[in-house]
Structure formats: structure tokens, C-alpha cells
C-alpha positions as CSV (number, residue, x, y, z in Angstrom):
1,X,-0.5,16.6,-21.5
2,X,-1.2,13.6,-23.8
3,X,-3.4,10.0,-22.9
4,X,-0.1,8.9,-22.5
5,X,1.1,11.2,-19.7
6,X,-1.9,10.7,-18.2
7,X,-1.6,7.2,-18.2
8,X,1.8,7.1,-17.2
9,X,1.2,9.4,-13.9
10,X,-1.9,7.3,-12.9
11,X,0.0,4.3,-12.9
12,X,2.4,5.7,-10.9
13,X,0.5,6.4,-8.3
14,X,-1.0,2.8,-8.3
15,X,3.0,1.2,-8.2
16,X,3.5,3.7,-4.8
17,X,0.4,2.2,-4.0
18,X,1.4,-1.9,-4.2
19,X,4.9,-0.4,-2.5
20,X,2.9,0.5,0.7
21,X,1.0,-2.5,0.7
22,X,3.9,-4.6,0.5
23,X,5.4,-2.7,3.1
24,X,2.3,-2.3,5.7
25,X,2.1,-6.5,4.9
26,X,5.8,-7.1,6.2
27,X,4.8,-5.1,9.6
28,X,1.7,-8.4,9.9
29,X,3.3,-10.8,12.2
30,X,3.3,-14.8,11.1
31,X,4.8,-17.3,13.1
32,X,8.1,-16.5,11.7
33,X,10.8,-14.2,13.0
34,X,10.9,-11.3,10.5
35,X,13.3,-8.4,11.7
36,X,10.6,-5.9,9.8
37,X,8.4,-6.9,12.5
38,X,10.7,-4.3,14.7
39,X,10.8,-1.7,11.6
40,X,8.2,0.9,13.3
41,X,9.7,0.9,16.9
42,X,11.1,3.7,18.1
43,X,13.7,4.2,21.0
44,X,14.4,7.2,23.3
45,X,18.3,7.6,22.5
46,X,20.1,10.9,23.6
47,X,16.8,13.0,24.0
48,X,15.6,12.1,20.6
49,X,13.4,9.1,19.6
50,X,15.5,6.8,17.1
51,X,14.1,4.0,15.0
52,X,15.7,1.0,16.2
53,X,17.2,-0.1,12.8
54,X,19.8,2.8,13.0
55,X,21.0,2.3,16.9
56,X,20.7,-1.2,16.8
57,X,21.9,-4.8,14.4
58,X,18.9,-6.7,14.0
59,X,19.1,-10.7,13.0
60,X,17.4,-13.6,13.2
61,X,19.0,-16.4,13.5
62,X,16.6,-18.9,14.0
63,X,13.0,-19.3,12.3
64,X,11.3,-18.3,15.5
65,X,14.1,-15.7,17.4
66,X,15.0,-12.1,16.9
67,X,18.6,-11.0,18.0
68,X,18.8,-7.2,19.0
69,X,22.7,-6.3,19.1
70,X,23.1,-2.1,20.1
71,X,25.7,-0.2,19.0
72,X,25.7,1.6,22.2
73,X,25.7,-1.2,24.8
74,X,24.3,1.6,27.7
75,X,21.1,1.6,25.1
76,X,20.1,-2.3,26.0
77,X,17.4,-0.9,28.9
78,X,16.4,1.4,26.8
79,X,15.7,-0.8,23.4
80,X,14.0,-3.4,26.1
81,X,11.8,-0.5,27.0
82,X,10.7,0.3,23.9
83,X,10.2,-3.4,22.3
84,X,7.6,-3.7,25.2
85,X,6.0,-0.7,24.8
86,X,6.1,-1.0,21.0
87,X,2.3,-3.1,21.0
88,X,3.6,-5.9,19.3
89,X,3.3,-8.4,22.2
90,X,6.9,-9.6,22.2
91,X,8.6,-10.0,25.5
92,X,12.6,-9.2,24.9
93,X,15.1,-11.3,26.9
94,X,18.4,-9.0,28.1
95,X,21.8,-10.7,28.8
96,X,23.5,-7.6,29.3
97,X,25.1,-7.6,26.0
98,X,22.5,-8.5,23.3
99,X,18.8,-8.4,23.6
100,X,16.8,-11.9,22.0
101,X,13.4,-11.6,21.3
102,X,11.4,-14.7,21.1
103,X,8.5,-15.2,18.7
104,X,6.0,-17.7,19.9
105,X,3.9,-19.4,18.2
106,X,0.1,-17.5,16.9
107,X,-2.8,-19.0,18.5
108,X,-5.4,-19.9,15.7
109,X,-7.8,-17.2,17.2
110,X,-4.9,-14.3,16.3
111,X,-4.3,-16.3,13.6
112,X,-7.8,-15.7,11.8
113,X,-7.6,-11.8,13.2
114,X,-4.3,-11.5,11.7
115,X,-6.1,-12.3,8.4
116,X,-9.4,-10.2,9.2
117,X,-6.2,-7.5,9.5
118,X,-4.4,-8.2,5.9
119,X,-8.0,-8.7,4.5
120,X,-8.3,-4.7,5.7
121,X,-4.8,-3.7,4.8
122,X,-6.3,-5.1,1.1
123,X,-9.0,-3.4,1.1
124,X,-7.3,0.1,1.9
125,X,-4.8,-0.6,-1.3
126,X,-8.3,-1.1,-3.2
127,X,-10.0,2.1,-2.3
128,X,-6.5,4.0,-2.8
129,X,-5.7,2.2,-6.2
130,X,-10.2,3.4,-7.2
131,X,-9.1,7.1,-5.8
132,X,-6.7,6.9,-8.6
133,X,-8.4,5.3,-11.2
134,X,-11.6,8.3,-10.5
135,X,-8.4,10.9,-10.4
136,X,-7.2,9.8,-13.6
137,X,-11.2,10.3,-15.1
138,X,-11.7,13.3,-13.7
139,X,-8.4,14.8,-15.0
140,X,-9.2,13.3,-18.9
141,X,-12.9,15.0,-18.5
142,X,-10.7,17.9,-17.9
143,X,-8.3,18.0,-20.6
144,X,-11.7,17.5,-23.1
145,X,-12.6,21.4,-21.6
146,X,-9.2,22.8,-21.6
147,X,-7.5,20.9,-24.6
148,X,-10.3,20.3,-26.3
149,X,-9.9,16.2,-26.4
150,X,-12.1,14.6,-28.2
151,X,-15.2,12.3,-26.5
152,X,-13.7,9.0,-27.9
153,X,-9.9,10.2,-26.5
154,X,-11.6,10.4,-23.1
155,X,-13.3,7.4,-23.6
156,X,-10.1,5.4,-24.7
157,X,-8.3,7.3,-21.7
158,X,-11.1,6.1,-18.8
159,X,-10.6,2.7,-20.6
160,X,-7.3,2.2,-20.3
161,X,-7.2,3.6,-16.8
162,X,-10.0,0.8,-16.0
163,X,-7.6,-1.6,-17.1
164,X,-5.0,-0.6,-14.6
165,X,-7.1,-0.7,-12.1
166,X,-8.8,-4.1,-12.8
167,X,-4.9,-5.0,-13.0
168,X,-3.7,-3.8,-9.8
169,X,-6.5,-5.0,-7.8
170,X,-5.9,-8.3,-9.0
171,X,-2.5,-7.6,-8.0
172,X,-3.8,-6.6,-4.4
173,X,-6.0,-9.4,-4.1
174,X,-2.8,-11.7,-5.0
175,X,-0.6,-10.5,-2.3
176,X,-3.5,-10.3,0.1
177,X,-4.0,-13.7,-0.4
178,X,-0.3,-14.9,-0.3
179,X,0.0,-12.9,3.2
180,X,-3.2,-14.6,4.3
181,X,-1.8,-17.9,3.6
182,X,1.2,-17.3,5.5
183,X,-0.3,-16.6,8.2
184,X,-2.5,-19.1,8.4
185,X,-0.1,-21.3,7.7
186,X,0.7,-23.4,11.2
């Protein structure tokens, strides 16, 4: 394996790394309706538990409402169950044929915990996106035992991989903050 191989896999790890932020960010709740709000509920559907996104059409229609439709109209108690039990502190509305969730407004108290929340979610990202910046050291230390590397290749390897890290970090600290806007955002 060459600096560039090295490289390459390192920052590979760091990309899978902004993906799940981006992704655990979506699942923070704003003041908007987001149907990835609803992405980590399950339902109990035919002895199995289902995520809702593949026994259910999720919308949202207005800036503030989530619409619900089931494929399976007998599953409407059963997606109401779950939506409540899900932790999210939404209360579902059923009509018998589609279930509306509401989104009310945050109170500025969740507001500022939401962001203590995406402050943690960024700080998570940061210690995984380090754990792969020490990985990618300890692997070029390594390859100067077993393929006999010279010291200045490992230093120009540990370099490069401290300036993907400083990168993505600033990457992290950029989304963070965009998310903490947003939320704070009234």
C-alpha cells in the first residue's frame, strides 16, 4: 500500500463519517415539518416491526403538518401507536383514513437543548473523524516496519492526513452550526 492508498481509505472513512452526521442532523427536530423526523419509527405490522417509510406515504404539505397515508388502511391504529410511543413528542390526529401529525411550535427552552443536542451530535463526528486521523498514523508508522517507508514518507503521510482532518472538522463545525441556526431560528 502506497501514501496514496492510505490516504485515499482514511478519507473515506471521514466522507461515511459527514454522511452520518448529516443524517443523525435530519432526525433534530426544528420548527418545520420534515418527514425524516418519522425516519427511525417503527410499526408492529403482521408480527414483524416495519419502518414506517415502507408501510406508509409520508408528506407534508404544509410548513408545520405531517400527513401519514398507509398502504394498509387496517394499519392506521397501529402507525398512531407507534408515532406516540416513538419519543418524539408528536401527537398524531386519525380521521379514519389518513393520519396528520401536527408540528407545534419549539419553546425557546427545547429550542437551546435542541442545540446543546446538535452541539453533541458535532462533537461525536469530531472524535470519530480524530479516531481516523490516529488510524491513518498508526497504519503509516506501520508500513515504515513492514515496507520499510522512509521517516520523511511517514511524516508527509501524518501530514496530509492532518490536513483532512483539520478539513473535515471544519466541515463538521459548518453543518453544526447551520443546524444550530435552524433551530434557533423562531
Amino acid at each position: 500500500m502506497d501514501k496514496n492508498q492510505l490516504i485515499s481509505k482514511i478519507k473515506e472513512g471521514m466522507e461515511k463519517t459527514i454522511s452520518s452526521l448529516q443524517s443523525d442532523l435530519q432526525k433534530v427536530r426544528t420548527g418545520r415539518a420534515s418527514a425524516s423526523l418519522l425516519d427511525d419509527v417503527r410499526v408492529e405490522s403482521y408480527g414483524s416491526l416495519m419502518p414506517l417509510t415502507k408501510i406508509a406515504t409520508l408528506a407534508t404539505p404544509e410548513a408545520r403538518l405531517i400527513t401519514v397515508n398507509p398502504f394498509d388502511k387496517s394499519m392506521l391504529s397501529a402507525v398512531e401507536k407507534a408515532i406516540l410511543t416513538s419519543g418524539l413528542g408528536l401527537t398524531p390526529n386519525n380521521d379514519g383514513k389518513i393520519i396528520r401529525i401536527p408540528i407545534p411550535a419549539l419553546s425557546e427552552d427545547r429550542r437551546k437543548e435542541l442545540a446543546k443536542q446538535v452541539k453533541k451530535i458535532g462533537e461525536e463526528a469530531k472524535v470519530a473523524v480524530r479516531h481516523h486521523r490516529q488510524e491513518g498514523n498508526t497504519k503509516a508508522k506501520a508500513f515504515q516496519k513492514e515496507h520499510g517507508w522512509s521517516e520523511d514518507e511517514v511524516k508527509r503521510a501524518s501530514d496530509e492526513v492532518q490536513k483532512l482532518t483539520d478539513s473535515y472538522v471544519k466541515k463538521v463545525d459548518e453543518l453544526c452550526a447551520q443546524k444550530e441556526k435552524e433551530v434557533l431560528t423562531v
